[in-house]
FIDRENVO-874714 format. One record per atom (N, C-alpha, C, O): residue in one letter; x, y, z. Coordinates in steps of 0.001 Angstrom, whole numbers, plus 524288, in hexadecimal, padded with zeros to 5 digits. Layout:
BEGIN
AXYZ/...
This chain:
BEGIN
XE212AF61CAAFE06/XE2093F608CB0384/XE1AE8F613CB0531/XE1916F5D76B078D/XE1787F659AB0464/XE130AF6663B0480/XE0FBBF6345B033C/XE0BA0F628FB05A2/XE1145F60C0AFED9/XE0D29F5B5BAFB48/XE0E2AF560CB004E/XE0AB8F535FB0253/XE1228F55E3B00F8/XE11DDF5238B051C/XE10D1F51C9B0A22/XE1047F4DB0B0C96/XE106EF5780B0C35/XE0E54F5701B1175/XE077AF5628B0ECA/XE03D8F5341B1001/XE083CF5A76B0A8F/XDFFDDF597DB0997/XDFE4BF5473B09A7/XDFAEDF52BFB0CA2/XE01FAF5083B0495/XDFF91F496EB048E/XDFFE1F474AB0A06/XDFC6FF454DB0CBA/XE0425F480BB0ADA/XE0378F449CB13D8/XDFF3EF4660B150B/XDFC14F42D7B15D4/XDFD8AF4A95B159B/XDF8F8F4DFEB177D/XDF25BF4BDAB1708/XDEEA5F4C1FB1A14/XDF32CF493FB10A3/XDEF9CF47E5B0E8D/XDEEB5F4187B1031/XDEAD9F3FBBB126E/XDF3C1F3E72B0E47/XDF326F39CBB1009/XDF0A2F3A11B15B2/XDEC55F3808B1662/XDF38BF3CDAB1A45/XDF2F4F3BC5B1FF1/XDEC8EF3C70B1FFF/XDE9C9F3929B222B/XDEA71F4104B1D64/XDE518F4235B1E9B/XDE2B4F3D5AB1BE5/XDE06EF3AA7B1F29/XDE27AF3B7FB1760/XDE073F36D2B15A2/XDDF5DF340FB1A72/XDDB7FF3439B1D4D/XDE49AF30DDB1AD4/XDE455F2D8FB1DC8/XDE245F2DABB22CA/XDE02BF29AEB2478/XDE28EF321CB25CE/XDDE25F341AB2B0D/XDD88DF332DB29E5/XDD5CBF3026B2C6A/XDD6C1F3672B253E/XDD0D8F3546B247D/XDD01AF2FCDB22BB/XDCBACF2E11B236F/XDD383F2CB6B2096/XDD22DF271DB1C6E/XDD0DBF237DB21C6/XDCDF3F1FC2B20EA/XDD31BF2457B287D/XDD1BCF20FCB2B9C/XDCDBEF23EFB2FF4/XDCF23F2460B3489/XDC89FF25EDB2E17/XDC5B0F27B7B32E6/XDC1A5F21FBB32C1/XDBD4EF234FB3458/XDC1B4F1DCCB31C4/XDBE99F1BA3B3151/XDBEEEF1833B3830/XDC2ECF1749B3AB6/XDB8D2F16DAB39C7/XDB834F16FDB406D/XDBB67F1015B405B/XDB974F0C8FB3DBA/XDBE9FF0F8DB4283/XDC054F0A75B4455/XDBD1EF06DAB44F9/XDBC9BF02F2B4237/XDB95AF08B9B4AF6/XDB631F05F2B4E1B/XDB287F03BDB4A54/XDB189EFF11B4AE6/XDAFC3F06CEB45A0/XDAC7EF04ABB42A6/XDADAEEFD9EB3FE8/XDAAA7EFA06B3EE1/XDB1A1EFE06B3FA7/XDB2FAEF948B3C87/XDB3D0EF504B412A/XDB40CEF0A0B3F37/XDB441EF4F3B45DC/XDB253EF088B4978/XDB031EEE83B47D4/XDACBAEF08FB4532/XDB093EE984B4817/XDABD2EE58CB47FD/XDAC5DEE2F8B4E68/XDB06DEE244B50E2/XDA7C6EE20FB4FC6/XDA55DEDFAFB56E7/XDA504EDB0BB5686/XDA41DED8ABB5A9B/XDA59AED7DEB515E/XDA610ED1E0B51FB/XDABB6ED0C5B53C5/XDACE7ECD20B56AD/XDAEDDED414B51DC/XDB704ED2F8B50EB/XDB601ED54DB57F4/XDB7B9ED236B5B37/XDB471ED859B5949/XDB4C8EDA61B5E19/XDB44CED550B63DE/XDB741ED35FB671F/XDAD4AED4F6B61F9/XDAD36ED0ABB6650/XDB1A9ECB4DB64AE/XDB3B0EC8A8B6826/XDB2B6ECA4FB5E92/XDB779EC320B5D9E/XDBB99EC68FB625A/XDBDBFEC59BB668C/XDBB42EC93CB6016/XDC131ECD56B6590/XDC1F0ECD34B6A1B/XDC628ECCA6B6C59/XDBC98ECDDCB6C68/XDBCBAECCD1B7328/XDBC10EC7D2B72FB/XDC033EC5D5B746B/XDB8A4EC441B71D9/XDBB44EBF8CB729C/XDC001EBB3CB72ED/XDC0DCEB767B75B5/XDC324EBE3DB6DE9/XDC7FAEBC0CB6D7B/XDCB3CEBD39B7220/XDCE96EBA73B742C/XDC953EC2B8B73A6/XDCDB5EC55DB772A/XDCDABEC356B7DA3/XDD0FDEC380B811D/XDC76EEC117B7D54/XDC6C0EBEA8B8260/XDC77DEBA6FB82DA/XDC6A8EB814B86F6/XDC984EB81CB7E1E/XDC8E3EB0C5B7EE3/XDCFE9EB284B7E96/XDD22FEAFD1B81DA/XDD1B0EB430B7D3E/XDD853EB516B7E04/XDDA0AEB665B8302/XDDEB1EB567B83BC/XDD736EB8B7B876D/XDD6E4EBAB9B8BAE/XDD77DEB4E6B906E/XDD9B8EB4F9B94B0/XDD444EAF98B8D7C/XDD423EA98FB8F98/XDD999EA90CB8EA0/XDDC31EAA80B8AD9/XDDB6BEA5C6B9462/XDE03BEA454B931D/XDE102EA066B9786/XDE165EA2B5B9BB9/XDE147E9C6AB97DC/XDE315E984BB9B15/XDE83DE97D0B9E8E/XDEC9AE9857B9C9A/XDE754E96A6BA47B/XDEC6CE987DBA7D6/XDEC4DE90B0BA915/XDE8FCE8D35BA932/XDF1CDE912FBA9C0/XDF180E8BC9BAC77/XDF443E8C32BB2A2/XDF89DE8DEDBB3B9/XDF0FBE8A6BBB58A/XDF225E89B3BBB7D/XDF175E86B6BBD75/XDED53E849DBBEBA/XDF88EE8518BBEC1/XDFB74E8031BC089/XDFC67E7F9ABC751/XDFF81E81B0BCA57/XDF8E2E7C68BC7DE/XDF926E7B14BCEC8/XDFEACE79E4BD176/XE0014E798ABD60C/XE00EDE797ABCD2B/XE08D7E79D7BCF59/XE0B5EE7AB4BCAD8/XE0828E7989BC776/XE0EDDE7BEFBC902/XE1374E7C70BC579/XE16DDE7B8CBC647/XE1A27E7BF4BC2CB/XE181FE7A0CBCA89/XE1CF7E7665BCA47/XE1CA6E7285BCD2B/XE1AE3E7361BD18F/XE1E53E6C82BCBB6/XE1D7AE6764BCEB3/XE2387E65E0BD113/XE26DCE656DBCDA3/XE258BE64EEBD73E/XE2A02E60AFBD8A0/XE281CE5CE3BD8F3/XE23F0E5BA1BDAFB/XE2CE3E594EBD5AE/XE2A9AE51C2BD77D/XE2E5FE50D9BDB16/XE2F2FE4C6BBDCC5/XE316CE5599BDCD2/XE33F1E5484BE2D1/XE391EE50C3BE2A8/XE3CB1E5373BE0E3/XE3A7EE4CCEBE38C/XE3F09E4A27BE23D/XE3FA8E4616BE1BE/XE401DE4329BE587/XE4000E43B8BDA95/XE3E97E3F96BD71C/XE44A3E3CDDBD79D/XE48C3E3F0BBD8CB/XE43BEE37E1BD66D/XE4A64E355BBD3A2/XE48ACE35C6BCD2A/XE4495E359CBCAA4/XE4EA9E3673BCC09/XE4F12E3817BC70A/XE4C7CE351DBC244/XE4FE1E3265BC036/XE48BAE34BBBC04A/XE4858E31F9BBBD2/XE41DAE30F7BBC0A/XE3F68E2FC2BB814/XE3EBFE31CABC281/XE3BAEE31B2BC31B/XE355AE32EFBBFB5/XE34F2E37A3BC0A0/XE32A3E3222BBDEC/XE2FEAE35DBBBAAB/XE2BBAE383BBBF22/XE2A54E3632BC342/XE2A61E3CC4BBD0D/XE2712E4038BC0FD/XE2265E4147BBD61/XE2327E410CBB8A3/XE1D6CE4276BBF4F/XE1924E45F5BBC94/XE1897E4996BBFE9/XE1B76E49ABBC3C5/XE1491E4D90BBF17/XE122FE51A4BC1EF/XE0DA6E5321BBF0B/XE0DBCE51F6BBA62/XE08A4E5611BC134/XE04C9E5916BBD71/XE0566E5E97BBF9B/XE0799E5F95BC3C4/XE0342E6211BBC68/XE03F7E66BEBBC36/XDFCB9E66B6BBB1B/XDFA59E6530BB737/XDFABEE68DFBBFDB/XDF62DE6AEEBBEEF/XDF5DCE6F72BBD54/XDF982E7286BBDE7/XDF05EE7106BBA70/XDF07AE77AEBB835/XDE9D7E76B5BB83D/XDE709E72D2BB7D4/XDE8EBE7C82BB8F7/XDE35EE7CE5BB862/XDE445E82CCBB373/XDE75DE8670BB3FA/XDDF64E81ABBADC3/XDDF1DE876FBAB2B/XDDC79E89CBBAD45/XDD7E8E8873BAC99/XDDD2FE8DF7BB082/XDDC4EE9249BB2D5/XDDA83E977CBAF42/XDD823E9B8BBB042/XDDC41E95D3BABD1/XDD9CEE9AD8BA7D5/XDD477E9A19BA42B/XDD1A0E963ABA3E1/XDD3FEE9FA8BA12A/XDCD87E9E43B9ED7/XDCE9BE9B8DB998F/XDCBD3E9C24B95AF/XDD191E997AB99B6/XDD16AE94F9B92C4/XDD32BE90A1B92A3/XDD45FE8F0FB9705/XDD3E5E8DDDB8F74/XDD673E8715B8F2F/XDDC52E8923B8F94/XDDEB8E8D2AB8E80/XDDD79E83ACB91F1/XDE3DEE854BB92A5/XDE6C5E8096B8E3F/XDE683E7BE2B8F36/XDE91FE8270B8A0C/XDEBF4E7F03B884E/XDF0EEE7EC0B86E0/XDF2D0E815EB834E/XDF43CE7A5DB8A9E/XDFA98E78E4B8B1D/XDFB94E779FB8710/XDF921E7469B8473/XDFF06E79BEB85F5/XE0114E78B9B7F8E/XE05DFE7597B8040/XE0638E71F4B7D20/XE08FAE75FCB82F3/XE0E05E73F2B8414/XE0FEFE7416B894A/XE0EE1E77F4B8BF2/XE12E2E7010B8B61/XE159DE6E7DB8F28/XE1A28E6CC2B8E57/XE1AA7E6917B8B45/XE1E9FE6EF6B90E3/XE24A3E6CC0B90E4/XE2793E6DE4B951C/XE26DDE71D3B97C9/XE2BE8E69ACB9627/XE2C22E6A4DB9B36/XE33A0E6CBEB9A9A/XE3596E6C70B9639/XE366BE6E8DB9E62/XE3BE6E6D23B9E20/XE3E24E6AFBB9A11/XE3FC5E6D1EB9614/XE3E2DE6517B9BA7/XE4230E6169B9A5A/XE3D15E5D89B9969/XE387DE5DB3B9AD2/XE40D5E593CB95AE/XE3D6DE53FCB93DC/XE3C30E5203B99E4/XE377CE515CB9AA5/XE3F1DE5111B9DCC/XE3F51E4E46BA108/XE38A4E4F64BA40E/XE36B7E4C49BA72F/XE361AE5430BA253/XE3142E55BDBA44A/XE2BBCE5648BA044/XE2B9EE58D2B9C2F/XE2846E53E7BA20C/XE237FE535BB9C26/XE1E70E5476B9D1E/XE1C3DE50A3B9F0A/XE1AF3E5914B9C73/XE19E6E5B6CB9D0A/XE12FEE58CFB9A45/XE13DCE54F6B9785/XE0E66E59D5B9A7A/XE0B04E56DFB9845/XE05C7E58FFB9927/XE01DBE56BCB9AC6/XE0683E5E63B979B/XE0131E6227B95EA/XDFC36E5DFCB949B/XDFC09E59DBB9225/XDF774E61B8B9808/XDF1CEE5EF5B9468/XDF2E6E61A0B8EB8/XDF54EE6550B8CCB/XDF03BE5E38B8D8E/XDF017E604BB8711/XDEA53E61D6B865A/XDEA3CE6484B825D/XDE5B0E6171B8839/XDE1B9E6324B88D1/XDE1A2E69A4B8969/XDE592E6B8EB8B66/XDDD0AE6D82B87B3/XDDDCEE744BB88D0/XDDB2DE70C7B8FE2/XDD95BE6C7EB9118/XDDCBAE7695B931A/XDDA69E75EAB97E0/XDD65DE79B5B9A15/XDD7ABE7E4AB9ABF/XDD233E7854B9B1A/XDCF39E7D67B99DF/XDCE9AE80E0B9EE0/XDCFD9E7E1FBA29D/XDCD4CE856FBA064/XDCF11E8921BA3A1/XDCA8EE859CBA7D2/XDC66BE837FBA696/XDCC83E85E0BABBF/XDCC29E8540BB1DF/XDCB6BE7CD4BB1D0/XDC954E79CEBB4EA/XDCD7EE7C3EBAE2B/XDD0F0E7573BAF6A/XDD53CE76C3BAF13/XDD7E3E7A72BAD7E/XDD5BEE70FBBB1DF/XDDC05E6F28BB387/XDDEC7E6AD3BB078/XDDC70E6743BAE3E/XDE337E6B5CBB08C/XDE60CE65CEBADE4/XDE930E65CDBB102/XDE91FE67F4BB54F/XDEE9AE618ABADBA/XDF50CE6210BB1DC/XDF938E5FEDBAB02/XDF8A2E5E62BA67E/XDFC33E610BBADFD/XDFF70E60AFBA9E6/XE03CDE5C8ABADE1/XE04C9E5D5EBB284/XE0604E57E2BAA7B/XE0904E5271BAB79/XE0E23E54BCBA931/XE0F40E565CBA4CE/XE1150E5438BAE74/XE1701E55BBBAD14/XE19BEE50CFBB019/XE1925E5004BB4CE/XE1C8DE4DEABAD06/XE203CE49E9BADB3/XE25DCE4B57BACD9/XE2752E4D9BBA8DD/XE295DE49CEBB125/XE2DE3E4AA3BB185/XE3102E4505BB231/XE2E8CE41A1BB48E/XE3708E4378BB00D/XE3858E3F93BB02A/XE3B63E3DADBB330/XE3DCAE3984BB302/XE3B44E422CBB755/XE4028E4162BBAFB/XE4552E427FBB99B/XE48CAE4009BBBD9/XE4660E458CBB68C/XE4DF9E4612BB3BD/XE4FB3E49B4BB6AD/XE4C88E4C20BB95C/XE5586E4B0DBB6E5/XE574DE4E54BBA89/XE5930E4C9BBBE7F/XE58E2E47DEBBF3E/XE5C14E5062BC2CA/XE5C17E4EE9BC751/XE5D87E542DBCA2C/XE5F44E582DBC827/XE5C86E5359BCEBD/XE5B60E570FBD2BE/XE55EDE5AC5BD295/XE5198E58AFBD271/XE5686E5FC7BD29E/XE5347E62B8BD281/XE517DE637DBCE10/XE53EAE664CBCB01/XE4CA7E6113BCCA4/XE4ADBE6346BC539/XE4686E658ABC670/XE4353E6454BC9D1/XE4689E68AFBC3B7/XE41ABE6E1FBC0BB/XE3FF9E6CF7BBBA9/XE43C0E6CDABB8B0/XE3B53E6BF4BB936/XE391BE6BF3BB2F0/XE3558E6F1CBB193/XE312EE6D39BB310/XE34C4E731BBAF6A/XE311BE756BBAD5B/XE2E69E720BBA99D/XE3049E6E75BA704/XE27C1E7474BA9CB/XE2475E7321BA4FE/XE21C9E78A6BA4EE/XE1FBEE7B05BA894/XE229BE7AA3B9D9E/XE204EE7E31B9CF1/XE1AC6E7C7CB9A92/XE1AFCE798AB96C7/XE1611E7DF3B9C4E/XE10EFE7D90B989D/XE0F63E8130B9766/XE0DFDE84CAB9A42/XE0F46E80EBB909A/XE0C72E83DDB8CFB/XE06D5E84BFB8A7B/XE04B8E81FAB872B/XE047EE8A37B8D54/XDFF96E896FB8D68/XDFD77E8C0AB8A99/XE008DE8E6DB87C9/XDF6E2E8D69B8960/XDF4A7E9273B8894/XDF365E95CFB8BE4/XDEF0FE97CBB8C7E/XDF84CE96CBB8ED8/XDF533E9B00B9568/XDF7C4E9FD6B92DB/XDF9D6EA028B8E87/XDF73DEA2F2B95FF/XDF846EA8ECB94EA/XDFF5BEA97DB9551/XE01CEEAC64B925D/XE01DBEA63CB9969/XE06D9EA633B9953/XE0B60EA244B95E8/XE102CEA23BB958F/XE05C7E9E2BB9309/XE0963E9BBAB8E6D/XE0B22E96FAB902F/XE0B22E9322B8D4C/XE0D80E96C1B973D/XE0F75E91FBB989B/XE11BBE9219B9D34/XE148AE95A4B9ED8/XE102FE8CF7BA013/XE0FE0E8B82BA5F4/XE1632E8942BA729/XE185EE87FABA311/XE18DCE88B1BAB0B/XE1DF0E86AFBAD6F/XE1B01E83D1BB14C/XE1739E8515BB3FC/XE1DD0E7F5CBB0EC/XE1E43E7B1DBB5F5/XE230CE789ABB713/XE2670E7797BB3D2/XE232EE77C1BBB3A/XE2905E761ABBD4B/XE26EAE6F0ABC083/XE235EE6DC5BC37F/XE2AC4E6C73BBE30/XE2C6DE6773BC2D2/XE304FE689EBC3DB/XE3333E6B89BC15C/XE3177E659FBC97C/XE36A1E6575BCACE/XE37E3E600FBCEBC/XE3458E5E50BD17A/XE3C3BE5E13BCEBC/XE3D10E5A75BD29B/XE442CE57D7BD23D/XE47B5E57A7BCEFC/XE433BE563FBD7A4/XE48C5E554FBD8D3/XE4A98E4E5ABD7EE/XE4918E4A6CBDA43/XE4E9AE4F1CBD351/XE4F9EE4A14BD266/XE53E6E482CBD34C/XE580EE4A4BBD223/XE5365E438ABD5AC/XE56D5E4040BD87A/XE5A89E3D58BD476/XE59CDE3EE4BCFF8/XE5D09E3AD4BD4C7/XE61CAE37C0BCFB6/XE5E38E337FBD1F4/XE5C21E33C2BD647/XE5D9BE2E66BCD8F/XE5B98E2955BCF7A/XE6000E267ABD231/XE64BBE266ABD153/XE5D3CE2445BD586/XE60D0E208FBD8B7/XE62AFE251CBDE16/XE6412E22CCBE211/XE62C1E2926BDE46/XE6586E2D40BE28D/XE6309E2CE9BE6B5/XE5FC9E295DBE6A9/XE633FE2F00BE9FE/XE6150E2EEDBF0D7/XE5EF6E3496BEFF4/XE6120E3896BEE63/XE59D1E33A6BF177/XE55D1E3AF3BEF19/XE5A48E3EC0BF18B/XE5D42E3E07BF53F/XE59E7E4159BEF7A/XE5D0CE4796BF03C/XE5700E4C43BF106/XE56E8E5045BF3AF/XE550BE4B42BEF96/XE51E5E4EDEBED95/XE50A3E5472BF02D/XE545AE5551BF31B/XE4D8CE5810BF063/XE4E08E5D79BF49C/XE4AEDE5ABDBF93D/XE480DE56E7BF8E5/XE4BCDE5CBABFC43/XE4860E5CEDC0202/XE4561E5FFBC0208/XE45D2E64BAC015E/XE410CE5CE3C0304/XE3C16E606BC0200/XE3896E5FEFC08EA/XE3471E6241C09B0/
């Protein structure tokens, strides 16, 4: 029992003295400053800000086709680039720049709807970005009439 508390004893002390060597010495100040740079260009991140998010085309007959634009300005400090757009349903089509957008321009994004449905419709379009939250919601909505019907539509 003695022999083995002595070898633990020995190993543990080894191994205490085998690491006095200074950390800080082995820095290198080139890896330091690639570091703050990386860490500050990761810090850029592009916001997109949409002058409405949600569009009514108010009250269509059924079958009608509709557009709308969706303005956005990048508001943030980097290029903004949409990777993807999808909307609801087929019945809604969605038509991202494909260009990056660079921070403090504007674009719009072309959303076409075909008129399907009837009565009260709602469509989401989600856009998929490089912003900090990953991805934007937009809503159309509008009230559709049956073709041939006498408008029903809300009173506005």
């Amino acid at each position: 029992m003695k022999k083995i508390v002595l070898a633990v004893g020995l190993v543990s002390m080894l191994a205490f003295t085998s690491c006095k060597e200074n950390a800080s010495e082995k820095i290198k100040t080139d890896n330091v400053a690639q570091a703050a740079v990386r860490d500050e260009a990761a810090k850029a991140v592009p916001v997109m800000s949409f002058e409405k998010a949600e569009h009514d085309f108010g009250t269509i007959e059924q079958g009608a086709a509709q557009e709308t634009r969706f303005k956005f300005t990048n508001t943030g400090n980097a290029p903004l680039i949409i990777t993807d757009a999808k909307s609801s349903c087929g019945c809604t089509v969605p038509n991202p720049p494909k260009d990056p957008i660079a921070p403090g321009e504007s674009s719009e994004l072309l959303v076409k709807f075909n008129g399907a449905g009837q009565n009260q419709v709602t469509k989401t379009i989600t856009v998929t970005a490089n912003t900090e939250k990953g991805s934007e919601i937009l809503r159309i909505k509008a009230f559709v009439n049956p073709k041939g019907a006498a408008p029903l539509g809300p009173v506005k």
